[in-house]
MMTF fields as JSON, N, C-alpha, C and O atoms, coordinates in Angstrom:
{
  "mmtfVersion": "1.0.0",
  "mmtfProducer": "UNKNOWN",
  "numBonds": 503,
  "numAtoms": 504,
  "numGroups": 126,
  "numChains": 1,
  "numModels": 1,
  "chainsPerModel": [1],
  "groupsPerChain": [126],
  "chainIdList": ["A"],
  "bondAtomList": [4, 2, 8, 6, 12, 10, 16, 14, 20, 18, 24, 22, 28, 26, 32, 30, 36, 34, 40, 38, 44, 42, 48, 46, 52, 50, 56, 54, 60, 58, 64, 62, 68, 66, 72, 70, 76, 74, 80, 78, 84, 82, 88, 86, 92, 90, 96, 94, 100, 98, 104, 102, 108, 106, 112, 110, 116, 114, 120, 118, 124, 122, 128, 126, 132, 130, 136, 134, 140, 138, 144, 142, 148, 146, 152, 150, 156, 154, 160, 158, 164, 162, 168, 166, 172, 170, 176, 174, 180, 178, 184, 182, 188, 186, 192, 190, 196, 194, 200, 198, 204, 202, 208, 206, 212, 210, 216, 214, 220, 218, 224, 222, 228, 226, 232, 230, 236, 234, 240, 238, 244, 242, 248, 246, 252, 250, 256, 254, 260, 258, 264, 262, 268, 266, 272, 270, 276, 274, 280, 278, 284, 282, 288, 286, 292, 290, 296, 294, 300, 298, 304, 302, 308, 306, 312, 310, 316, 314, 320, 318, 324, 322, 328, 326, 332, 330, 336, 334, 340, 338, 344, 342, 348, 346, 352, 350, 356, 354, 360, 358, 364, 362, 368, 366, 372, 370, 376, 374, 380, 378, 384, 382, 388, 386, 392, 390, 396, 394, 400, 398, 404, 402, 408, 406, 412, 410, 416, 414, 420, 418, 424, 422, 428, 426, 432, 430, 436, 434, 440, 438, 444, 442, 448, 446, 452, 450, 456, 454, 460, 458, 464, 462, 468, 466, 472, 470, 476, 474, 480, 478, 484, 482, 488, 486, 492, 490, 496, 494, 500, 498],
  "bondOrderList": [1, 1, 1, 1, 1, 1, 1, 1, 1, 1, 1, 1, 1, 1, 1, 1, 1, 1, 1, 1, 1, 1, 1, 1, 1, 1, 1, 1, 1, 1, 1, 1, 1, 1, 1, 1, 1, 1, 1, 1, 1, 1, 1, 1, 1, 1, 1, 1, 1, 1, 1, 1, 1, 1, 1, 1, 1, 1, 1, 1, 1, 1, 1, 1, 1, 1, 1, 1, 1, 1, 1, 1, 1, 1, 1, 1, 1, 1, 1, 1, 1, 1, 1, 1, 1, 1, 1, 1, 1, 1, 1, 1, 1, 1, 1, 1, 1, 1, 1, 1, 1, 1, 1, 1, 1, 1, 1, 1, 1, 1, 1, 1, 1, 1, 1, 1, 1, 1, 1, 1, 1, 1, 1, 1, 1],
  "groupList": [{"groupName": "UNK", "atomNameList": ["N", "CA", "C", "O"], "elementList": ["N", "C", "C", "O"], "formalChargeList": [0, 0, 0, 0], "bondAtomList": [1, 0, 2, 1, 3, 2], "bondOrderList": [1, 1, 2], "singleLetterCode": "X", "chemCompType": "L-PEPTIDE LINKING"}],
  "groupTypeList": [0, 0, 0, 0, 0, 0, 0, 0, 0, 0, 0, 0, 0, 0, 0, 0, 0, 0, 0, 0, 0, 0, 0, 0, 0, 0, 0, 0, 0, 0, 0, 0, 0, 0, 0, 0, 0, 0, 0, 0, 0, 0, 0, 0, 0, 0, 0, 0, 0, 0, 0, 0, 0, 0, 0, 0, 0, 0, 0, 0, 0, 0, 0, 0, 0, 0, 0, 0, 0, 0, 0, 0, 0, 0, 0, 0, 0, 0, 0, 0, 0, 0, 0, 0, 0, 0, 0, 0, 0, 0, 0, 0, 0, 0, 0, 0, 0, 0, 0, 0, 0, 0, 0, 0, 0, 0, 0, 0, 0, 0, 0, 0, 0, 0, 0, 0, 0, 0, 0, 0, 0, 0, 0, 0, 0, 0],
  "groupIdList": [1, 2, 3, 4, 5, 6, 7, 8, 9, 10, 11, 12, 13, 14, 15, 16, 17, 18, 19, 20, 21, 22, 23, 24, 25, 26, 27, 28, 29, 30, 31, 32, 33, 34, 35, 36, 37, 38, 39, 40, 41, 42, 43, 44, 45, 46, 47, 48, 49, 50, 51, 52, 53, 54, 55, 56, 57, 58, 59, 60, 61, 62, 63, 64, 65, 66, 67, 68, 69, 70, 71, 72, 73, 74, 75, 76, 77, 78, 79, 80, 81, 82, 83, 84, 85, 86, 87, 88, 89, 90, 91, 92, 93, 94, 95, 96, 97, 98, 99, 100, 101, 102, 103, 104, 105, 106, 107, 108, 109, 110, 111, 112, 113, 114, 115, 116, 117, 118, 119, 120, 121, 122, 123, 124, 125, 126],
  "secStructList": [7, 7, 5, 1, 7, 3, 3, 7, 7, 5, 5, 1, 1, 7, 5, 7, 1, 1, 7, 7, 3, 3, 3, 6, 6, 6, 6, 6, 7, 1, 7, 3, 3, 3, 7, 7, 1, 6, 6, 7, 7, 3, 3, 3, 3, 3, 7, 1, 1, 7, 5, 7, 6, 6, 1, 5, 7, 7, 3, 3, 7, 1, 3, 3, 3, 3, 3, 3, 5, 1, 1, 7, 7, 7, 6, 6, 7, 5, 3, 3, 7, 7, 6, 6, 1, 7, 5, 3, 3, 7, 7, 7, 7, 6, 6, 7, 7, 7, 3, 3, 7, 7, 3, 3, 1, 1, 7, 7, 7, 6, 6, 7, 3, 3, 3, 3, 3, 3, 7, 7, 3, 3, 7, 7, 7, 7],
  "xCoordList": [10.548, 9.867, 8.599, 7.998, 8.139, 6.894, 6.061, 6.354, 4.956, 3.961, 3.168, 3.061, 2.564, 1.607, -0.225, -1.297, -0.126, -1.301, -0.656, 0.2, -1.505, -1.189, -2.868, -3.562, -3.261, -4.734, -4.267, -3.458, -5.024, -5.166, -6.226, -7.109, -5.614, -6.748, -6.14, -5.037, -6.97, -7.132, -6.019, -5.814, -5.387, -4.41, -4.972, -5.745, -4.865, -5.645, -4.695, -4.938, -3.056, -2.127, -1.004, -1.08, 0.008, 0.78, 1.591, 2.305, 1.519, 2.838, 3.864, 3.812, 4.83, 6.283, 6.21, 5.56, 7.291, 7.742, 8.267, 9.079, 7.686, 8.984, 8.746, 9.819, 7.417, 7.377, 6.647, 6.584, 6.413, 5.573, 4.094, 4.261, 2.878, 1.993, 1.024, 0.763, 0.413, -1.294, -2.224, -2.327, -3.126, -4.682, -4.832, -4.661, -5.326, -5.198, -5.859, -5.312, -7.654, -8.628, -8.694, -9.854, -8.271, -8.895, -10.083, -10.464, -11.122, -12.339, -13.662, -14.892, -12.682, -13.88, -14.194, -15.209, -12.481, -12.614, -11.126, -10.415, -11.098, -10.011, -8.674, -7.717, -8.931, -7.655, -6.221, -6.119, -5.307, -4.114, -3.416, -3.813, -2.159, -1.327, -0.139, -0.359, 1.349, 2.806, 2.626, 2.31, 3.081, 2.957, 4.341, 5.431, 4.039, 4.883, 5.29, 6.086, 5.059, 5.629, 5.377, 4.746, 6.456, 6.444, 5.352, 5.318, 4.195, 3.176, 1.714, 0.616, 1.94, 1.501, 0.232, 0.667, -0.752, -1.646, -0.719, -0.797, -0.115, 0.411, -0.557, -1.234, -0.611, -1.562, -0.268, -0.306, 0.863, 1.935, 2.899, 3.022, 3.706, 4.601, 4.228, 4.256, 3.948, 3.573, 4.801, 5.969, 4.295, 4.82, 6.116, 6.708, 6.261, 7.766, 7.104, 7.806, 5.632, 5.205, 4.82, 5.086, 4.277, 3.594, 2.675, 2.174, 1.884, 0.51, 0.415, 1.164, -0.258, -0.48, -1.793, -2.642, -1.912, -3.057, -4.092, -4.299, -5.133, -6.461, -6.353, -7.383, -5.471, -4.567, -5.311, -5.978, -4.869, -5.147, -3.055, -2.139, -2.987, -1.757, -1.668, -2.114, -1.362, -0.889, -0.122, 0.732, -0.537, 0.161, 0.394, -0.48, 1.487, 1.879, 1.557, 2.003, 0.754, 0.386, 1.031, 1.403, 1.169, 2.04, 2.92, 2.999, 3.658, 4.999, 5.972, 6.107, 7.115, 8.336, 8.003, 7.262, 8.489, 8.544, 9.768, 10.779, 9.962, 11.114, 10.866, 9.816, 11.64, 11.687, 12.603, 13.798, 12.332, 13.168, 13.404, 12.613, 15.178, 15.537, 15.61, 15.505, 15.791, 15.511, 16.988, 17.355, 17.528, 18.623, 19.271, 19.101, 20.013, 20.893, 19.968, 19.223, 20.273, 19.426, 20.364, 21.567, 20.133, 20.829, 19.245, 18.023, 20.147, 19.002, 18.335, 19.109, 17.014, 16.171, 15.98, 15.701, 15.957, 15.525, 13.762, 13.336, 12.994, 11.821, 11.861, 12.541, 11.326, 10.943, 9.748, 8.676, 10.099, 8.579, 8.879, 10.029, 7.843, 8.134, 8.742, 8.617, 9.386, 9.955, 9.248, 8.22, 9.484, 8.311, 8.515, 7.869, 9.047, 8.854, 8.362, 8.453, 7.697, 7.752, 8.536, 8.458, 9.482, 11.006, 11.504, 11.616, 11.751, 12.249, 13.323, 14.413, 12.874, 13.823, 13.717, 12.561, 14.86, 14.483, 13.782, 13.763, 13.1, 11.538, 12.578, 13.039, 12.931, 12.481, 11.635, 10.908, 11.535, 10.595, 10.896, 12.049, 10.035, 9.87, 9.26, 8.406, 9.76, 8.697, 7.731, 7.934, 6.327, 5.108, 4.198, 3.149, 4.887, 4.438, 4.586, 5.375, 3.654, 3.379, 3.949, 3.355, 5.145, 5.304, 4.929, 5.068, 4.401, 4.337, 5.039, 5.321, 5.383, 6.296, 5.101, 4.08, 5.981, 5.428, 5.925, 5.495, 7.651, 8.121, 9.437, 9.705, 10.079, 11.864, 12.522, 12.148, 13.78, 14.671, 15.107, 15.25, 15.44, 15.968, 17.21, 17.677, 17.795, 19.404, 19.46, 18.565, 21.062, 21.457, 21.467, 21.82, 20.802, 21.433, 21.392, 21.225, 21.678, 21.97, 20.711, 19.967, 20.72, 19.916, 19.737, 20.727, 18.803, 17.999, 18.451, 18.39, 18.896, 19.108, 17.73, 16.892, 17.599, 16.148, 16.743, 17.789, 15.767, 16.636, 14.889, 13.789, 15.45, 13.883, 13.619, 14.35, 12.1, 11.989, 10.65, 9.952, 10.241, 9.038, 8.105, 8.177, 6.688, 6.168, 5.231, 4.44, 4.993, 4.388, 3.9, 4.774, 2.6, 2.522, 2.202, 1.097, 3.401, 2.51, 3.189, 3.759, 3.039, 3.537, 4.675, 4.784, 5.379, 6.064, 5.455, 4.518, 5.767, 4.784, 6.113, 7.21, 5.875, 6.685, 6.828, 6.008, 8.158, 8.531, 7.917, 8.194],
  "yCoordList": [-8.951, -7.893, -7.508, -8.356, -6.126, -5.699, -5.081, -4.043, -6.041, -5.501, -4.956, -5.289, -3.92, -3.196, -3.655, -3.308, -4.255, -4.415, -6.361, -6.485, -7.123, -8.024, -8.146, -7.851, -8.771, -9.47, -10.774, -10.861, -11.704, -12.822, -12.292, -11.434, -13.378, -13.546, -14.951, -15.424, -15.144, -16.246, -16.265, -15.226, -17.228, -16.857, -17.179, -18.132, -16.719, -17.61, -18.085, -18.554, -17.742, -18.96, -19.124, -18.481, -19.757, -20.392, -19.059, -18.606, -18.364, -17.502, -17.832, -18.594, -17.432, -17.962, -16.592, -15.547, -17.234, -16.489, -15.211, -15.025, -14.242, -12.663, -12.26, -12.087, -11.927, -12.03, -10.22, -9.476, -9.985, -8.812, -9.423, -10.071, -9.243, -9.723, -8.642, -7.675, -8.955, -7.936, -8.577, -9.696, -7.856, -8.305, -8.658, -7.952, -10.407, -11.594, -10.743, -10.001, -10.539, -10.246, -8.588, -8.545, -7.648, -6.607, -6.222, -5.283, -6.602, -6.007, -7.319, -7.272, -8.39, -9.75, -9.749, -9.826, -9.598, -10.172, -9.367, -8.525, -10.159, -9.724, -10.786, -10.802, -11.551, -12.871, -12.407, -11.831, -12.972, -12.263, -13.343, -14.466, -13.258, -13.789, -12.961, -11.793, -13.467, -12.901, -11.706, -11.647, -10.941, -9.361, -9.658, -9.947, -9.517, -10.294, -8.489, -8.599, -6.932, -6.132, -5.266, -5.446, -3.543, -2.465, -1.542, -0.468, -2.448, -1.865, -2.54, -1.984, -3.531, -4.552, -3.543, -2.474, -3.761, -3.465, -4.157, -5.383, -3.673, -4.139, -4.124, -3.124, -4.996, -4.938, -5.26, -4.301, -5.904, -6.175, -7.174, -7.509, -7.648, -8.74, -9.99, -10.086, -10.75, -12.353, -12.371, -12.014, -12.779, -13.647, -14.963, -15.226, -15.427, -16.488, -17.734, -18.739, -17.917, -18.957, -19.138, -20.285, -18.266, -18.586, -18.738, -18.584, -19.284, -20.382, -21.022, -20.496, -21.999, -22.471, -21.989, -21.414, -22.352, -21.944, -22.529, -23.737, -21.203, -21.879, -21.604, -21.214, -21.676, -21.5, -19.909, -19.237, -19.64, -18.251, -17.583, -18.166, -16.474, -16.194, -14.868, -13.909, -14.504, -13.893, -12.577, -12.807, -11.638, -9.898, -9.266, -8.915, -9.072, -7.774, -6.51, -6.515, -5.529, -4.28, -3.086, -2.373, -2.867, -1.912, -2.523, -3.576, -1.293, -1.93, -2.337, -2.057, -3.265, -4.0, -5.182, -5.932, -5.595, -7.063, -7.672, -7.024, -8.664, -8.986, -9.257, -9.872, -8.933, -8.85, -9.835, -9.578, -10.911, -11.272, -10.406, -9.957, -10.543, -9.506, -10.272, -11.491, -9.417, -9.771, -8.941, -8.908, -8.427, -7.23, -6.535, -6.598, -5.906, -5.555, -3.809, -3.186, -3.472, -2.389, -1.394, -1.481, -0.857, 0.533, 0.612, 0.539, 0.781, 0.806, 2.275, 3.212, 2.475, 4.206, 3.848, 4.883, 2.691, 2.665, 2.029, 1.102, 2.865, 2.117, 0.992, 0.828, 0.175, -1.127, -1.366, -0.934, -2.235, -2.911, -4.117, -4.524, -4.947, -6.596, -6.538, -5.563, -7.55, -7.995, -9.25, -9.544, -10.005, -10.577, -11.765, -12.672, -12.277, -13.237, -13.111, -13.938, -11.563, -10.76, -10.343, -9.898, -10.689, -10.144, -8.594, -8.176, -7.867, -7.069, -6.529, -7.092, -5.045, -4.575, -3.457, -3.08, -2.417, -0.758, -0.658, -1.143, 0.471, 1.219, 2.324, 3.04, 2.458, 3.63, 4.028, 3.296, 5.28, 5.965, 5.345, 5.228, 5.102, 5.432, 6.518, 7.268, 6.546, 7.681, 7.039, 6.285, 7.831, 7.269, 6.249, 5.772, 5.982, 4.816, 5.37, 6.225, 4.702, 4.847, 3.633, 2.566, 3.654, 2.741, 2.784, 3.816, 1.659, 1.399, 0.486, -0.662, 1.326, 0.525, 0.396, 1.032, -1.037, -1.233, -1.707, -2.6, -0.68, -0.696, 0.026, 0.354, 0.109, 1.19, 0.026, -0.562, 0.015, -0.872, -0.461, 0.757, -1.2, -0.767, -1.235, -1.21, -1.783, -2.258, -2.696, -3.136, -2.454, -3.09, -4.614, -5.35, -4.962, -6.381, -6.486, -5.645, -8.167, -8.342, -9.731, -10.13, -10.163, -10.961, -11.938, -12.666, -12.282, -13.967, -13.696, -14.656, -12.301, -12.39, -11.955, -11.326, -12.27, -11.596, -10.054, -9.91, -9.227, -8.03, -7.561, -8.114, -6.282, -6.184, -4.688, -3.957, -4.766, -3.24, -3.005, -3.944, -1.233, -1.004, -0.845, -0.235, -1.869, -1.434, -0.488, -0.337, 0.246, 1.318, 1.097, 0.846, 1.209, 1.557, 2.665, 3.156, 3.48, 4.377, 4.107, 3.087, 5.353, 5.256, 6.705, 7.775, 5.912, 6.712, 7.149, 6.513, 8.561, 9.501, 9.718, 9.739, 9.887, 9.823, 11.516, 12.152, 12.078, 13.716, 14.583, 15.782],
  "zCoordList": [11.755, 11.027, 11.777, 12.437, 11.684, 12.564, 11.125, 10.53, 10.777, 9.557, 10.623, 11.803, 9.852, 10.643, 9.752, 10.247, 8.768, 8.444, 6.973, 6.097, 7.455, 6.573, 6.789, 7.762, 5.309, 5.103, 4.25, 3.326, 4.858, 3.724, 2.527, 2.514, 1.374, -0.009, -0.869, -1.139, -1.006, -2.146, -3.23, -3.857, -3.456, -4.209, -5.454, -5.351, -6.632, -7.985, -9.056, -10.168, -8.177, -8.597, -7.811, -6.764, -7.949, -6.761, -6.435, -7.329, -5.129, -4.795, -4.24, -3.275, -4.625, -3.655, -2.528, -2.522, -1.554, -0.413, -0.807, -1.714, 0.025, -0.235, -1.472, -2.05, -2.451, -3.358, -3.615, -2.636, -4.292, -4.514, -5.285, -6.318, -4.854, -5.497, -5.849, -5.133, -7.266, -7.553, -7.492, -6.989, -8.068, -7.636, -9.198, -10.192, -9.013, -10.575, -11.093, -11.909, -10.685, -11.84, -11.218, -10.809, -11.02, -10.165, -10.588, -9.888, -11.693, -12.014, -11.594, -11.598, -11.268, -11.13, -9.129, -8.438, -8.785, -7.409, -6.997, -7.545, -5.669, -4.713, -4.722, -3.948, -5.737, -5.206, -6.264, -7.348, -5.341, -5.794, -6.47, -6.158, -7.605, -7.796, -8.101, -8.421, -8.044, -8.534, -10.012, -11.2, -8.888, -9.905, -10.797, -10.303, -12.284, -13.326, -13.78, -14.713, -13.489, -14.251, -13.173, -12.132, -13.95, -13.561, -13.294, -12.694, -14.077, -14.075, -13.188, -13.212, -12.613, -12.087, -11.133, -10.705, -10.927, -9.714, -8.535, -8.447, -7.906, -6.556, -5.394, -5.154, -4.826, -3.183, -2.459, -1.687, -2.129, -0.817, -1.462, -2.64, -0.088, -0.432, 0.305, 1.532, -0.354, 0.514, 1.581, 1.431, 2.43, 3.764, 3.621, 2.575, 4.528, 4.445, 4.16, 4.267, 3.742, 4.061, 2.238, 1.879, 1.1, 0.095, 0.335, 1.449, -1.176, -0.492, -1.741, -2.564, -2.192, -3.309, -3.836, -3.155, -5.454, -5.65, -5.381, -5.267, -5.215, -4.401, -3.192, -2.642, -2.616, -0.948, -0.733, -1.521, 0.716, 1.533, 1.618, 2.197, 0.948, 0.783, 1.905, 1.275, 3.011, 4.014, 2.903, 2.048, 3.132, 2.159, 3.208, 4.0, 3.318, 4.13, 2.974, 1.827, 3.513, 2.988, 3.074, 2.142, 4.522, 5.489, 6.41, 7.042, 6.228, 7.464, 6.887, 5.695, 7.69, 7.58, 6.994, 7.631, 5.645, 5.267, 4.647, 4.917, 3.941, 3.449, 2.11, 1.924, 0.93, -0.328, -1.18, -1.034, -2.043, -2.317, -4.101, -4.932, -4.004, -5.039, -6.497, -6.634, -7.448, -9.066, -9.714, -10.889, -8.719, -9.125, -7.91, -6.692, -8.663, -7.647, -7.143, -7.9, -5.956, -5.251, -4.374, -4.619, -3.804, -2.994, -1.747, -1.868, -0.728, 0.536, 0.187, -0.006, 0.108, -0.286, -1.47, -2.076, -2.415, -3.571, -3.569, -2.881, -4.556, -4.741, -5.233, -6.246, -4.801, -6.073, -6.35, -5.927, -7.241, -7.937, -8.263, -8.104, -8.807, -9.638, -10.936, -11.676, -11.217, -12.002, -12.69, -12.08, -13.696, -14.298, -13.232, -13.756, -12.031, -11.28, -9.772, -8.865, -9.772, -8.492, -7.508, -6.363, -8.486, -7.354, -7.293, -8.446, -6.582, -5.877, -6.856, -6.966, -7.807, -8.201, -8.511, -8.699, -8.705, -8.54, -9.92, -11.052, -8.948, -10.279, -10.646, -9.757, -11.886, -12.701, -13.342, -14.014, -13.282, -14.215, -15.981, -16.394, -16.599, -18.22, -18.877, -18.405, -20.0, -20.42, -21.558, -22.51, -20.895, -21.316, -20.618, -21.052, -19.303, -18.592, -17.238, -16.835, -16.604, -14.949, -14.106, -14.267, -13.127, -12.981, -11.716, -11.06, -11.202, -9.443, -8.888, -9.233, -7.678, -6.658, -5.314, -5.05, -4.492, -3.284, -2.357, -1.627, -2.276, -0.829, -1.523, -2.679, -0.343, -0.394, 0.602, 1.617, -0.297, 0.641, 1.456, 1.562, 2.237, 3.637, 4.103, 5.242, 2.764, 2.651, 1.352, 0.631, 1.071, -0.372, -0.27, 0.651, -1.915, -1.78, -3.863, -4.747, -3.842, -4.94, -5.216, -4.32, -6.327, -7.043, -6.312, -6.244, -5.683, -5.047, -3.28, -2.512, -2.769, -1.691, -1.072, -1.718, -0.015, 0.653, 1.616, 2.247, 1.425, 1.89, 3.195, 3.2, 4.151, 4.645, 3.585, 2.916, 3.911, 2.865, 3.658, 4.042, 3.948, 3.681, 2.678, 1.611, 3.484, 2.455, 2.138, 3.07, 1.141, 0.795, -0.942, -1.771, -1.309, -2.492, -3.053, -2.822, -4.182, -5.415, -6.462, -6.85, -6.962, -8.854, -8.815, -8.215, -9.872, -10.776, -11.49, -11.973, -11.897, -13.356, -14.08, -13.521, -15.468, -16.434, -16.056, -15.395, -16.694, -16.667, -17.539, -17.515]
}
């Protein structure tokens, strides 16, 4: 994979590998843990490595990373987290903003690791 921008941060709870993560407190600080929804503040996808909590967790931001899945996907689909930070297509709701933070870049199915770019925005309701 070629990331074009990864930063470490503080994890402020345990991340797994290939994960989609947000920002824990976004109004206190910068430290991240496993983005649990559709609606999640997304910053990237952790690295092959995790980190534990307390640990320095490696985010790919931009670029090529690898995703692990929560569902089944179609390569050009957005995703977002799932309540375990796994990798699964965003739809829109109505009444809700959802954000994604990457497009697959191949199909796969539940617990496979797939590569995806990453990119973050939102879905707007119609």
């Amino acid at each position: 994979m070629s990331a074009l921008l990864i930063k470490s941060f503080q994890a402020a709870a345990a991340v797994a590998a290939f994960r989609f993560v947000k920002f824990a407190a976004p109004a206190a600080d910068r430290s991240v843990a496993p983005a649990n929804a559709a609606t999640s503040p997304l910053v990237g996808v952790s690295d092959s490595m995790g980190a534990p909590q307390g640990g320095l967790a490696d985010v790919i931001q931009a670029g090529l990373a690898e995703v692990r899945l929560g569902g089944t996907v179609s390569a050009g689909d957005f995703l977002t987290a799932d309540a375990d930070g796994r990798g699964i297509k965003c739809v829109p709701a109505a009444g809700e903003v959802r954000v994604y933070g990457a497009v697959a870049q191949a199909p796969g199915v539940a617990d496979d690791i797939i590569p995806v770019l990453v990119g973050i925005g939102v879905l707007t309701p119609a």
